[in-house]
Biopython code that builds the backbone (N, CA, C, O; Angstrom):
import numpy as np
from Bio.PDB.StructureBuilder import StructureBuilder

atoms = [
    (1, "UNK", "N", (-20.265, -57.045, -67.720)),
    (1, "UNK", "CA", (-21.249, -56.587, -68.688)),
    (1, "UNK", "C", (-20.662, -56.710, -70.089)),
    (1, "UNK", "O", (-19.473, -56.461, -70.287)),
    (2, "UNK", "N", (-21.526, -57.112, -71.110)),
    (2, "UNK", "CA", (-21.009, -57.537, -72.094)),
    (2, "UNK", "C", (-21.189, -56.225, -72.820)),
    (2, "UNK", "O", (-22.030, -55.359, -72.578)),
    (3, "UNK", "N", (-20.254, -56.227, -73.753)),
    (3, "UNK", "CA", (-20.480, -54.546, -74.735)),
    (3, "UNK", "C", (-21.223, -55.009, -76.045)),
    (3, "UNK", "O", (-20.974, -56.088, -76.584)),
    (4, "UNK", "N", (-22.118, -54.149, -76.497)),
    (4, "UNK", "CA", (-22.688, -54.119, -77.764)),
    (4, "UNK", "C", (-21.713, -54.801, -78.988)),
    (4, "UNK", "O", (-20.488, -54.766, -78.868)),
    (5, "UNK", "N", (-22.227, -55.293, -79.925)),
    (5, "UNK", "CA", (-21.471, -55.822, -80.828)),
    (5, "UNK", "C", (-21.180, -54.750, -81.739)),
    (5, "UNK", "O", (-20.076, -54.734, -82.284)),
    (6, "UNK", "N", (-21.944, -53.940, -81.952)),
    (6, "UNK", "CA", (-21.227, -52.408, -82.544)),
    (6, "UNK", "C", (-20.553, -51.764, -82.291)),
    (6, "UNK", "O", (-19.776, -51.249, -83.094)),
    (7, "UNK", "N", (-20.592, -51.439, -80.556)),
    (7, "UNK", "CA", (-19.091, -50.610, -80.108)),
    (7, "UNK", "C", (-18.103, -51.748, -80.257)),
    (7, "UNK", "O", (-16.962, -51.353, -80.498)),
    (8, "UNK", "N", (-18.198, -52.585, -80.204)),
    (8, "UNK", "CA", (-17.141, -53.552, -80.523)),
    (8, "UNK", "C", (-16.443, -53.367, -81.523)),
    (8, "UNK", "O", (-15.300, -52.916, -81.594)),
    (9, "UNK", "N", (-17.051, -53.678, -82.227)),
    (9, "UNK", "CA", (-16.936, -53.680, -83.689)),
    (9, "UNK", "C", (-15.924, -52.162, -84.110)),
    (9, "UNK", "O", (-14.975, -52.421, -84.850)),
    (10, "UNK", "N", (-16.012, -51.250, -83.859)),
    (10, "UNK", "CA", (-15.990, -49.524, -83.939)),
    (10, "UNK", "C", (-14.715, -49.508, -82.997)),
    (10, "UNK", "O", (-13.706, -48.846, -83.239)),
    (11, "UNK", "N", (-14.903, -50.359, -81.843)),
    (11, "UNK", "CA", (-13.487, -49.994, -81.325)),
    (11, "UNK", "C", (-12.230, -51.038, -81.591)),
    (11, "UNK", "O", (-11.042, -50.835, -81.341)),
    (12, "UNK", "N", (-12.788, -52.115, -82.122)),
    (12, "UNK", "CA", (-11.598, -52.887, -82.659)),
    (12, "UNK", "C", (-10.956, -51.963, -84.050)),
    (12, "UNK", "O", (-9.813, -51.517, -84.155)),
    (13, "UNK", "N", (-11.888, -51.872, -84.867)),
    (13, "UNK", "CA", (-11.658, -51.395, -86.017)),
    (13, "UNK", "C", (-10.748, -50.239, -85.659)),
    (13, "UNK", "O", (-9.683, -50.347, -86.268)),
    (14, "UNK", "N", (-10.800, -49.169, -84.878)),
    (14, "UNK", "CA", (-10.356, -48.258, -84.692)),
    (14, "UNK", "C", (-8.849, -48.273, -83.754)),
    (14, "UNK", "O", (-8.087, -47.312, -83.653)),
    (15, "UNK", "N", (-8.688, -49.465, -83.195)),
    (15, "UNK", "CA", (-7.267, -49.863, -82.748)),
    (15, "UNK", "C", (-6.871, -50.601, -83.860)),
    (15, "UNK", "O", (-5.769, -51.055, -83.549)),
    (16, "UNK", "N", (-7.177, -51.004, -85.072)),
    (16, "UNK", "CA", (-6.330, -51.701, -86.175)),
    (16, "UNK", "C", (-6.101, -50.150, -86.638)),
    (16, "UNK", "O", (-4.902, -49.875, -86.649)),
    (17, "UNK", "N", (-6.882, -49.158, -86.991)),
    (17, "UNK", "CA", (-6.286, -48.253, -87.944)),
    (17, "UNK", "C", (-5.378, -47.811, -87.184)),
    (17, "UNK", "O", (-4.356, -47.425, -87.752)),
    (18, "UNK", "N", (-5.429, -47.729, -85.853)),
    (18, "UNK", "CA", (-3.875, -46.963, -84.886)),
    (18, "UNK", "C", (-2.943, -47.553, -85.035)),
    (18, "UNK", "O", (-1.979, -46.940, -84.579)),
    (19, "UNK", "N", (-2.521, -49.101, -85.742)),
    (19, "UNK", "CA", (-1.465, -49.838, -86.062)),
    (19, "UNK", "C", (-1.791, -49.895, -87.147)),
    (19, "UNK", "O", (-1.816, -51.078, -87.489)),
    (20, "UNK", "N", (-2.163, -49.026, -88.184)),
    (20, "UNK", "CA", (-2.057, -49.164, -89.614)),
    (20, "UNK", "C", (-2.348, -50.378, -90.087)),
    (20, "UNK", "O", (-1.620, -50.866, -90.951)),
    (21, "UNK", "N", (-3.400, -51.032, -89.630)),
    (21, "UNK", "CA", (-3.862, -52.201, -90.477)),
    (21, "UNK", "C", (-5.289, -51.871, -90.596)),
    (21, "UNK", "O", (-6.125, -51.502, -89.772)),
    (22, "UNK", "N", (-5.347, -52.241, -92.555)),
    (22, "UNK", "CA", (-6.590, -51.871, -92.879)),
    (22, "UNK", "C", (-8.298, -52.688, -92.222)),
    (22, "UNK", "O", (-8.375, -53.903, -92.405)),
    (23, "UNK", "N", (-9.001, -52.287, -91.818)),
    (23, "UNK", "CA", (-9.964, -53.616, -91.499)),
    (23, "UNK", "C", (-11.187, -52.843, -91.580)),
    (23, "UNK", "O", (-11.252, -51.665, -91.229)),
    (24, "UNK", "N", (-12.162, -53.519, -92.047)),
    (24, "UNK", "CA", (-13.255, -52.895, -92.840)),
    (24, "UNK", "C", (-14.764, -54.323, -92.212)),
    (24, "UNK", "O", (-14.741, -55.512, -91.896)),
    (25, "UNK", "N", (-15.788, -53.296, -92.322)),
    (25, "UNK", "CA", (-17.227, -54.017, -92.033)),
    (25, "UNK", "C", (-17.626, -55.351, -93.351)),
    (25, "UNK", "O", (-18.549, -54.996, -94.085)),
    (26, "UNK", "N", (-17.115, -56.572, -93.634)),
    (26, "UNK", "CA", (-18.036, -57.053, -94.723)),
    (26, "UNK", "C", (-19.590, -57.286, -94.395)),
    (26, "UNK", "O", (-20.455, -57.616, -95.205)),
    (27, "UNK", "N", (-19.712, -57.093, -93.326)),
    (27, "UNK", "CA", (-21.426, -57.570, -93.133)),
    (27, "UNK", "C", (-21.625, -57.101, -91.594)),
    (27, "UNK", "O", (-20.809, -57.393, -90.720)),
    (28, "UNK", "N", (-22.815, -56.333, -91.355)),
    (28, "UNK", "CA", (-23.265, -55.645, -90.556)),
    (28, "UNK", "C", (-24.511, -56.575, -89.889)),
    (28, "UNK", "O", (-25.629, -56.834, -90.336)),
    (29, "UNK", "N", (-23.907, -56.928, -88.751)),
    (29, "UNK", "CA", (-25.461, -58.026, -87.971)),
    (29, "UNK", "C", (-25.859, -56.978, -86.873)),
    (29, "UNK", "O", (-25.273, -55.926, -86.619)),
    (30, "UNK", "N", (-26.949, -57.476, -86.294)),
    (30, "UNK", "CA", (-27.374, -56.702, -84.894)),
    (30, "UNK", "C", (-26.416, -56.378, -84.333)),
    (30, "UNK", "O", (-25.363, -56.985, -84.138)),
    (31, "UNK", "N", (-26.880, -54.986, -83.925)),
    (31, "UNK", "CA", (-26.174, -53.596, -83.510)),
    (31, "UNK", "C", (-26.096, -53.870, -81.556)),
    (31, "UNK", "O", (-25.246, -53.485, -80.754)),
    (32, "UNK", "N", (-27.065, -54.487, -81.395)),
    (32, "UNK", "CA", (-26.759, -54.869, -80.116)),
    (32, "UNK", "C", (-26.035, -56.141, -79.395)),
    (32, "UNK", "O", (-25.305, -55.994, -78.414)),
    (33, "UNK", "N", (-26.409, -57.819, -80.183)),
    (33, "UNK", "CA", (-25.571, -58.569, -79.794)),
    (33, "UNK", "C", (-25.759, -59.776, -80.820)),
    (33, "UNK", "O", (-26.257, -60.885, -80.631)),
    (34, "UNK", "N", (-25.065, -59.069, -82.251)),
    (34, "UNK", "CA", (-25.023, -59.915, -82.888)),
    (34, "UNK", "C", (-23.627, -60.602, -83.337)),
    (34, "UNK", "O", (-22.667, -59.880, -83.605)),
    (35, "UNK", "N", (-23.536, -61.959, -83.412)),
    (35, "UNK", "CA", (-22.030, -62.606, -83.500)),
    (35, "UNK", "C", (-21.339, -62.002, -83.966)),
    (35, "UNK", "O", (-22.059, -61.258, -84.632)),
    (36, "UNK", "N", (-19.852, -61.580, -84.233)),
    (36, "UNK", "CA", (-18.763, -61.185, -84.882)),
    (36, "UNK", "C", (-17.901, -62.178, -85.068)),
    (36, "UNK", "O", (-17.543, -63.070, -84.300)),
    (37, "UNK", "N", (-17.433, -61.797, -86.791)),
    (37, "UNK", "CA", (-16.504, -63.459, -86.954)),
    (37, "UNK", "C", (-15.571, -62.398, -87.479)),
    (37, "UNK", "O", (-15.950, -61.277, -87.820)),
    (38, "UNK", "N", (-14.446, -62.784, -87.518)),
    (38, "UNK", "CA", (-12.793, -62.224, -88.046)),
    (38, "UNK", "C", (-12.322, -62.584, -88.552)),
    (38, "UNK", "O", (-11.780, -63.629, -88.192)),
    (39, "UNK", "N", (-12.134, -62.165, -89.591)),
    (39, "UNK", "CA", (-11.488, -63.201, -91.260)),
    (39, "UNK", "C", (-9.925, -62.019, -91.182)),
    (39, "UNK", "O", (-10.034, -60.807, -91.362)),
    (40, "UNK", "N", (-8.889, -62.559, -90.951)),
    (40, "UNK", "CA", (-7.651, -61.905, -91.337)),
    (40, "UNK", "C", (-6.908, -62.272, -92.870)),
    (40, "UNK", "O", (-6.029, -63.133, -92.899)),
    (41, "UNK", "N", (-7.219, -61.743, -93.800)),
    (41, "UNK", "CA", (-7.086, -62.093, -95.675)),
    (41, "UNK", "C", (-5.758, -62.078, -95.429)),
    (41, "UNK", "O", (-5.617, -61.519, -94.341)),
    (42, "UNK", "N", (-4.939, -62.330, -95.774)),
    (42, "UNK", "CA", (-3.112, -62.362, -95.766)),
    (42, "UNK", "C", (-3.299, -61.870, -97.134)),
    (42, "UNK", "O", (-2.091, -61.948, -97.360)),
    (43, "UNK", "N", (-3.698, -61.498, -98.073)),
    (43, "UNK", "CA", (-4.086, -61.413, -99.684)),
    (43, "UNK", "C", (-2.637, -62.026, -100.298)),
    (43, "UNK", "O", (-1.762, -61.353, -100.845)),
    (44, "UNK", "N", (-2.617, -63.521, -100.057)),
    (44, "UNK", "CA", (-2.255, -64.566, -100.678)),
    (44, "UNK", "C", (-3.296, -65.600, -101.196)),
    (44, "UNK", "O", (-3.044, -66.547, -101.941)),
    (45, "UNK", "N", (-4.211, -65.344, -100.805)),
    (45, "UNK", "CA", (-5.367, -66.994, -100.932)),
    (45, "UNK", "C", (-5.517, -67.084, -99.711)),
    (45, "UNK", "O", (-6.210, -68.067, -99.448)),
    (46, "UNK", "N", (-5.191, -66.513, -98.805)),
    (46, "UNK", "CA", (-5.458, -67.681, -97.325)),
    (46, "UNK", "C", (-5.825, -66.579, -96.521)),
    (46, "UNK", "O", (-5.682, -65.397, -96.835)),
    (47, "UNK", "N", (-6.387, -67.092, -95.287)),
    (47, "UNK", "CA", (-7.006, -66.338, -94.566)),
    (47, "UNK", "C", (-6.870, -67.265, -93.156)),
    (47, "UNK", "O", (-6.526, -68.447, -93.160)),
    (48, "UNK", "N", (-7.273, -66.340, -91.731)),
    (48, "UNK", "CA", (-7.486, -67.176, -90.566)),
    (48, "UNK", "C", (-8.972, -66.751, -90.164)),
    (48, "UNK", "O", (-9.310, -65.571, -90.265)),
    (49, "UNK", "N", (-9.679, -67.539, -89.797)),
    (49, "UNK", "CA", (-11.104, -66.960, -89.247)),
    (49, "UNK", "C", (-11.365, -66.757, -87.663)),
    (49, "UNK", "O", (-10.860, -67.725, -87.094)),
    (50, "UNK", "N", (-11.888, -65.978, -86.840)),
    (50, "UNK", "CA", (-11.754, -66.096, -85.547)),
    (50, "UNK", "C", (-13.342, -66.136, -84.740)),
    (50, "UNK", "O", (-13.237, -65.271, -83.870)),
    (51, "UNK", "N", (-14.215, -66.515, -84.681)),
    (51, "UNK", "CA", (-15.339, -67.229, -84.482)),
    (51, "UNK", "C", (-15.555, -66.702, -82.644)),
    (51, "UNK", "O", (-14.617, -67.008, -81.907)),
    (52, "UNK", "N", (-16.503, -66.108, -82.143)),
    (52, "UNK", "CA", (-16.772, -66.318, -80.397)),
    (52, "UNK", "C", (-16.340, -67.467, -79.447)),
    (52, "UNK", "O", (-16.285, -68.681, -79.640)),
    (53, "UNK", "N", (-16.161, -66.997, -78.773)),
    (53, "UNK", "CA", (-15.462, -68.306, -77.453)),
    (53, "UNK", "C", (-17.269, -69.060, -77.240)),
    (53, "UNK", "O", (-18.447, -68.703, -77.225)),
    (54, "UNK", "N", (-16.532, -70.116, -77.127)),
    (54, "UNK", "CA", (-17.800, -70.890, -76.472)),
    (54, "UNK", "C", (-18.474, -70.719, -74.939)),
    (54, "UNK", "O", (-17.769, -70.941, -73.955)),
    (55, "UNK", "N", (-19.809, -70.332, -74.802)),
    (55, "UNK", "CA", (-20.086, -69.556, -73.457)),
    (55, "UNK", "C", (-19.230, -70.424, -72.538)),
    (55, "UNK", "O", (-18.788, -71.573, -72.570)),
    (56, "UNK", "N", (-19.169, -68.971, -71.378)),
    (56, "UNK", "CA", (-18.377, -69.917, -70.213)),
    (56, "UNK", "C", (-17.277, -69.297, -70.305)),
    (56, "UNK", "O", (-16.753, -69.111, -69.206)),
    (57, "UNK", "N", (-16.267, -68.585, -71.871)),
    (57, "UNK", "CA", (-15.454, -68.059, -71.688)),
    (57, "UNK", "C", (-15.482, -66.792, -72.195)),
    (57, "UNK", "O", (-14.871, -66.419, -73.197)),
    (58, "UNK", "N", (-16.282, -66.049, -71.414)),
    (58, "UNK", "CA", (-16.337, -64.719, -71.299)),
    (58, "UNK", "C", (-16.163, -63.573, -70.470)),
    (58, "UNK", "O", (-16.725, -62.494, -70.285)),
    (59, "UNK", "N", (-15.006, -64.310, -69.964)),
    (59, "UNK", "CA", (-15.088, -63.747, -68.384)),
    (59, "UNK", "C", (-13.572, -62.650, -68.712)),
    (59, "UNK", "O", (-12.517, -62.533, -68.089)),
    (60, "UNK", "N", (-14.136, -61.926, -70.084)),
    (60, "UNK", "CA", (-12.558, -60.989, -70.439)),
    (60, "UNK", "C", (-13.022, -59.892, -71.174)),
    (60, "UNK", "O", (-14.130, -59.494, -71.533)),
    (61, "UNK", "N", (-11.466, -59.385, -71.340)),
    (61, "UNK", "CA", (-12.479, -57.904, -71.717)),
    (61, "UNK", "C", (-13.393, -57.515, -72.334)),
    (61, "UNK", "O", (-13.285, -57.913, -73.494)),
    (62, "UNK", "N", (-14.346, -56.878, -72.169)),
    (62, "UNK", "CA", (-16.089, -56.745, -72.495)),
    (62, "UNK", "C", (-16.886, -57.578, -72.792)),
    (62, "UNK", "O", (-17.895, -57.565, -73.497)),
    (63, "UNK", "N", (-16.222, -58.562, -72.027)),
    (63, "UNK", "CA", (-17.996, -59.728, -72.041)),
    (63, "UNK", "C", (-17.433, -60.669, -73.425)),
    (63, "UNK", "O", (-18.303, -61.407, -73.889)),
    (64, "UNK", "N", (-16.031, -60.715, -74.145)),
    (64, "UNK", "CA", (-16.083, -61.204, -75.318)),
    (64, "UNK", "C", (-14.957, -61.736, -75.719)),
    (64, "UNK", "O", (-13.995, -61.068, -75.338)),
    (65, "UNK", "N", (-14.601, -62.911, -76.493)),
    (65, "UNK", "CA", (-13.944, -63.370, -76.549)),
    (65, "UNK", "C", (-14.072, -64.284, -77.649)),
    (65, "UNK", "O", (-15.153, -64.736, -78.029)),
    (66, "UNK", "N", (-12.220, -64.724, -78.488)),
    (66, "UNK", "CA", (-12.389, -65.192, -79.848)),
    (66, "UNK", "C", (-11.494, -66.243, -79.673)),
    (66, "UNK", "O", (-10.565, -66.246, -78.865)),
    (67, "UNK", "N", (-11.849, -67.314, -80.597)),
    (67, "UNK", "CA", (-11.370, -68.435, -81.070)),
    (67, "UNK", "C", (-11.142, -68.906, -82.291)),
    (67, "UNK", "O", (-12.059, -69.258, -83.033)),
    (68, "UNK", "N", (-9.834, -68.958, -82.628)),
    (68, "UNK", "CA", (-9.268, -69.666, -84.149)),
    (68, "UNK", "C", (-10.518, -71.026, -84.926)),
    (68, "UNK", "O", (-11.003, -72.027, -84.399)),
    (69, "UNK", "N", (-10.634, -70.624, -85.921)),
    (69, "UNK", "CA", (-11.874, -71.652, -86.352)),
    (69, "UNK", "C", (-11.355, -72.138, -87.732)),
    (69, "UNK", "O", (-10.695, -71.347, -88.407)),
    (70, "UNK", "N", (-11.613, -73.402, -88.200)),
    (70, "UNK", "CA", (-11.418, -74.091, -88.792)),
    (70, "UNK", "C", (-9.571, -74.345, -88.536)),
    (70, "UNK", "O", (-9.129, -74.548, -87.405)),
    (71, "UNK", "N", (-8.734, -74.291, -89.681)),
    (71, "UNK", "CA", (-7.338, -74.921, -89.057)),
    (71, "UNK", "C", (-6.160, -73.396, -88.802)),
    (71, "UNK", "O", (-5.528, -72.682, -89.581)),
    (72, "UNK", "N", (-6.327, -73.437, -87.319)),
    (72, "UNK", "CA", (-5.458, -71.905, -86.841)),
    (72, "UNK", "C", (-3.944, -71.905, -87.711)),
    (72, "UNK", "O", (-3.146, -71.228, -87.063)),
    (73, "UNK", "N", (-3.427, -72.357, -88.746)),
    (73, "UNK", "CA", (-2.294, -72.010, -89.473)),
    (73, "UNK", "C", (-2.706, -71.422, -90.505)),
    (73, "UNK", "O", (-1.853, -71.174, -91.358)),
    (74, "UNK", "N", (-4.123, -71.013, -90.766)),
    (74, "UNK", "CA", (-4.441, -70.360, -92.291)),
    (74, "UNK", "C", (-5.355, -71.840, -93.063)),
    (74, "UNK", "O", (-5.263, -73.067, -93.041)),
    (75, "UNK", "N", (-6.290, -70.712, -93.743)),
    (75, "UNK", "CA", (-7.143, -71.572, -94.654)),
    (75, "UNK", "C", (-7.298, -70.991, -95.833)),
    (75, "UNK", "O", (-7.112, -69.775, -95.852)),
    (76, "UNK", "N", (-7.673, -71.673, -97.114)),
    (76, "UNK", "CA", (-7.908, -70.723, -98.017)),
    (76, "UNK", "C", (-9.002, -70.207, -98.469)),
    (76, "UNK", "O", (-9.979, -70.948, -98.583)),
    (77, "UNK", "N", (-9.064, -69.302, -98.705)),
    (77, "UNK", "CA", (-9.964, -68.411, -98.841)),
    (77, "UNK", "C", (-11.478, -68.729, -99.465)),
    (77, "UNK", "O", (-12.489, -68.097, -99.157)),
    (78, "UNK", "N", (-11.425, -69.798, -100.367)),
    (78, "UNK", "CA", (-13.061, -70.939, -99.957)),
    (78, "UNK", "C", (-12.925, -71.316, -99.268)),
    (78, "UNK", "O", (-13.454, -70.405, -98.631)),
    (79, "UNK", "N", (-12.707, -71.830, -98.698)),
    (79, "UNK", "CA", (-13.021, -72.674, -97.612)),
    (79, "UNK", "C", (-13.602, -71.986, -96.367)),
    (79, "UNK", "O", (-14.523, -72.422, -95.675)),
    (80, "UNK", "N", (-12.796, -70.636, -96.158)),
    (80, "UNK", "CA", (-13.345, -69.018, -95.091)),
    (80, "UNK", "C", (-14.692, -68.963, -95.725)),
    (80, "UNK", "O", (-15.695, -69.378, -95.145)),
    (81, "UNK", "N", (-14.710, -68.327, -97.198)),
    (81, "UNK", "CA", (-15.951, -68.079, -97.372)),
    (81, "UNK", "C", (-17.297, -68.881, -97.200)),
    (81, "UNK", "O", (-18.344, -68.303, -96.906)),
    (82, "UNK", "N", (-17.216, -70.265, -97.401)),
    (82, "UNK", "CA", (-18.010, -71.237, -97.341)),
    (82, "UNK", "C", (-17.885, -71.203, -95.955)),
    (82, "UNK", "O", (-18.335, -70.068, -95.797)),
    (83, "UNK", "N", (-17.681, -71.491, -95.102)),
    (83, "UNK", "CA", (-17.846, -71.693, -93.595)),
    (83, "UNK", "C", (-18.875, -70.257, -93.011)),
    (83, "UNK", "O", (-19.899, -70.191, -92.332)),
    (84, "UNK", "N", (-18.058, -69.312, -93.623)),
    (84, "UNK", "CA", (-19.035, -68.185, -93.158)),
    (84, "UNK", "C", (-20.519, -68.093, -93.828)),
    (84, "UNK", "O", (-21.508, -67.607, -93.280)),
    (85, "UNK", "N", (-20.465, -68.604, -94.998)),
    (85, "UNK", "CA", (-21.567, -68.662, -95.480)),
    (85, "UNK", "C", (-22.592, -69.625, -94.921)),
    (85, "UNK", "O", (-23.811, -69.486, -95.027)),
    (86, "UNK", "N", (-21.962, -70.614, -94.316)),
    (86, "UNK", "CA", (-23.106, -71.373, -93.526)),
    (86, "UNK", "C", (-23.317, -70.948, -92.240)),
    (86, "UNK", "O", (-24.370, -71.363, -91.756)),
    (87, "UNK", "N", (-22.579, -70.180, -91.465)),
    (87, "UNK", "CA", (-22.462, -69.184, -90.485)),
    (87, "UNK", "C", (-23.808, -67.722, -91.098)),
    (87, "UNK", "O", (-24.797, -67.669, -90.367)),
    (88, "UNK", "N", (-23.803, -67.218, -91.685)),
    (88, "UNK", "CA", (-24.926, -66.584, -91.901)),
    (88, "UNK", "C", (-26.193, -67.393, -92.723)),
    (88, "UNK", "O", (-27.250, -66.762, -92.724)),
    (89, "UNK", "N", (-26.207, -68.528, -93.321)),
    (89, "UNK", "CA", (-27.494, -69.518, -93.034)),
    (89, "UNK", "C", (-28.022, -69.545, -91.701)),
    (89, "UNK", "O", (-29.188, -69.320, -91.378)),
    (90, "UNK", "N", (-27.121, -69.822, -91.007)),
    (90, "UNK", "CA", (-28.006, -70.120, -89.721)),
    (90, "UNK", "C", (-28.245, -69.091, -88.456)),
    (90, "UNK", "O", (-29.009, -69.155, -87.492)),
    (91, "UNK", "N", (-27.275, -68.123, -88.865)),
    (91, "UNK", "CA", (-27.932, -66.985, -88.095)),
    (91, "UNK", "C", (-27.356, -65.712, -88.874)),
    (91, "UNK", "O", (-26.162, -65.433, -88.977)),
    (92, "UNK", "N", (-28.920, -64.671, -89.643)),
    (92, "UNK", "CA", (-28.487, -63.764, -90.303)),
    (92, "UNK", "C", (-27.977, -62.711, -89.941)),
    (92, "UNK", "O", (-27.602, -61.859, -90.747)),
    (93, "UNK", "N", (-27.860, -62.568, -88.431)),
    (93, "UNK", "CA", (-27.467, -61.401, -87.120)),
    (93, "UNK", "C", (-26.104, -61.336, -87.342)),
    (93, "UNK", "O", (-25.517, -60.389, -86.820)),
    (94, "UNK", "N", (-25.515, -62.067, -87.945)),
    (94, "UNK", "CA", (-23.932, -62.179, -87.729)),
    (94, "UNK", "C", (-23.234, -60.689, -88.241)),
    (94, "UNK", "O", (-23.574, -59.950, -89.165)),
    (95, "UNK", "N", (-22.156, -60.569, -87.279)),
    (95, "UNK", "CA", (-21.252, -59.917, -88.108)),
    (95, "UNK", "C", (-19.694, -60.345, -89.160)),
    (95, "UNK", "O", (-19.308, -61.495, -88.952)),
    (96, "UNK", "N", (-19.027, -59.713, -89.976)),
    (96, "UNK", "CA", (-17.785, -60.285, -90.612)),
    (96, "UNK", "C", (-16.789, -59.002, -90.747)),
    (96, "UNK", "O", (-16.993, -58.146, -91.607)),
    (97, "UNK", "N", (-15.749, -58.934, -89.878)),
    (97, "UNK", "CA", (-14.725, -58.163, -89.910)),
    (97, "UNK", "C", (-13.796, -58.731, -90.851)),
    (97, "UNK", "O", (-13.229, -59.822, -90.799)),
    (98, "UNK", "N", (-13.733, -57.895, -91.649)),
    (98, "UNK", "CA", (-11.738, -58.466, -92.210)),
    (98, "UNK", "C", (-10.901, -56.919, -92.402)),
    (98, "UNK", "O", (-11.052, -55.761, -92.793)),
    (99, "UNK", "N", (-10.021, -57.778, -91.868)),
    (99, "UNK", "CA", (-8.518, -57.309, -91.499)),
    (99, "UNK", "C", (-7.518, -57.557, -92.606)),
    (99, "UNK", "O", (-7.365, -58.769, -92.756)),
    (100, "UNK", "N", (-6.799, -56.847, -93.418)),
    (100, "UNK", "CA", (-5.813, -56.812, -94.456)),
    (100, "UNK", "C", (-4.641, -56.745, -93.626)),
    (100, "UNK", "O", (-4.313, -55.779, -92.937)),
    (101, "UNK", "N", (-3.832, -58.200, -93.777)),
    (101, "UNK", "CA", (-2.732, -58.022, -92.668)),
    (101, "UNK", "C", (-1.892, -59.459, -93.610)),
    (101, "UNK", "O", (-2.251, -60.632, -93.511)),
    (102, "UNK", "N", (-0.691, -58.934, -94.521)),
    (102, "UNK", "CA", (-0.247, -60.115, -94.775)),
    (102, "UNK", "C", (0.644, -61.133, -93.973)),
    (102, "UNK", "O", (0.833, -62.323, -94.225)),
    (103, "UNK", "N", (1.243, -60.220, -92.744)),
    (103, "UNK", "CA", (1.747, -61.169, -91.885)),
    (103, "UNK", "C", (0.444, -61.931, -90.834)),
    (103, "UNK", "O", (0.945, -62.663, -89.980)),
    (104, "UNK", "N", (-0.473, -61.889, -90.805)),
    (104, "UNK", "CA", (-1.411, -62.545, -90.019)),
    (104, "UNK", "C", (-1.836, -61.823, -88.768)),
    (104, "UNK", "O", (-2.440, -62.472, -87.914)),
    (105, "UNK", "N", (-1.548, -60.372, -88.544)),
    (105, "UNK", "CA", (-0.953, -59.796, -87.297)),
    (105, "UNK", "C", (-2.738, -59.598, -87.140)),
    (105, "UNK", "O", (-3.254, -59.328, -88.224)),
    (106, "UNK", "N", (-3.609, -59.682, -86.104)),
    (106, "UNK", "CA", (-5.582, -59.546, -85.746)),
    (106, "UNK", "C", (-5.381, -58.793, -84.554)),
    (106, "UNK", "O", (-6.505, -58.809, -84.053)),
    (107, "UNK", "N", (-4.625, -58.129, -83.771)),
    (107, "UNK", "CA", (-4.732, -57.191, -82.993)),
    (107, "UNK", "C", (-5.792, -58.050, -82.045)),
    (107, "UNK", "O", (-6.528, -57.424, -81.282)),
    (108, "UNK", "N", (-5.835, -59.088, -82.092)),
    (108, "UNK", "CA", (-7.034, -59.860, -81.391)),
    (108, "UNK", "C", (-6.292, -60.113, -79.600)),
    (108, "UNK", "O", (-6.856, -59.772, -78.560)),
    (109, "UNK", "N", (-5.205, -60.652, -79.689)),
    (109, "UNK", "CA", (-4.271, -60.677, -78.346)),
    (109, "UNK", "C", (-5.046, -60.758, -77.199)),
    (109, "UNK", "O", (-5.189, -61.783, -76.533)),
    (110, "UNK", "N", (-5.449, -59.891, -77.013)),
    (110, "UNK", "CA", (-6.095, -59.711, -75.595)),
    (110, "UNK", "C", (-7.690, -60.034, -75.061)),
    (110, "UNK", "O", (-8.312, -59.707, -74.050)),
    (111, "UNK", "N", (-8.082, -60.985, -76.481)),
    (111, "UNK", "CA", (-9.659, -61.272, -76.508)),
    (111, "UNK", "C", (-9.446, -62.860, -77.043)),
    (111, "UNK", "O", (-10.427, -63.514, -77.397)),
    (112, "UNK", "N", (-8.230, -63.365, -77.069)),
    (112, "UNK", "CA", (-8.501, -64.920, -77.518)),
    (112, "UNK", "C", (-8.124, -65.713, -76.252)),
    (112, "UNK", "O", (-7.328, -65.370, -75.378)),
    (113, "UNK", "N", (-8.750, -66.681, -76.317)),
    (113, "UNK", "CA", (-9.384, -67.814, -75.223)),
    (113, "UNK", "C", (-8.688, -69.317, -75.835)),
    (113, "UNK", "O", (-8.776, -69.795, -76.966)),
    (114, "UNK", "N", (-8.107, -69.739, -74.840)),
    (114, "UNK", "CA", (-7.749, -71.121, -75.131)),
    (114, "UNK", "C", (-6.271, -71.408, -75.303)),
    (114, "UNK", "O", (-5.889, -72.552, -75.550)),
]
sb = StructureBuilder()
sb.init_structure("model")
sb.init_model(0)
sb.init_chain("A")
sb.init_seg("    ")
for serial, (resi, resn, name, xyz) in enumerate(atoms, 1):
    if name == "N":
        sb.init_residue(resn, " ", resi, " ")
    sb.init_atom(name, np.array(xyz, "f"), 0.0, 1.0, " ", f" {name:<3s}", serial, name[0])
structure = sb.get_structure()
């Protein structure tokens, strides 16, 4: 069973603040199953984005699962924003987590695929 994209959302957030990393809502999509994307800011210029597994790989904890998007060593920070921005063109449901983490650290571990 897949979990709501809000408890999601609420319980990731809430295992970054238990490791003291700041991570905050930029954009609030459907409360029941709307996309979540993960922007980790290094607040250098650069950022990593982490985008849904492509169906098929959801067979992990709560129905959900993430994948490094655009180039997994860091991008800079247009280039995040513009991608997401065509990411909410085409579907306004989306959600956008970011994570303040200058070593790159997304607490993601146990939800990435591939």
């Amino acid at each position: 069973m897949r979990v709501k994209s809000e408890l999601w959302v609420k319980s990731y957030l809430r295992g970054l603040a238990g490791n003291g990393l700041p991570g905050y809502v930029v954009r609030r999509g459907d409360a029941d199953a709307g996309a979540i994307f993960i922007r980790i800011n290094r607040l250098d210029g650069s950022s990593f984005l982490f985008g849904p597994a492509p169906a098929g790989y959801h067979e992990i904890a709560g129905g959900r699962g993430w994948v490094p998007l655009l180039d997994p060593k860091g991008q800079d920070d247009s280039s995040v924003e513009d991608y997401l921005q065509e990411e909410l063109e085409m579907d306004p449901d989306i959600w956008i987590v970011e994570v303040e983490s200058r070593d790159g650290h997304h607490g993601l571990d146990d939800w990435l695929v591939g």
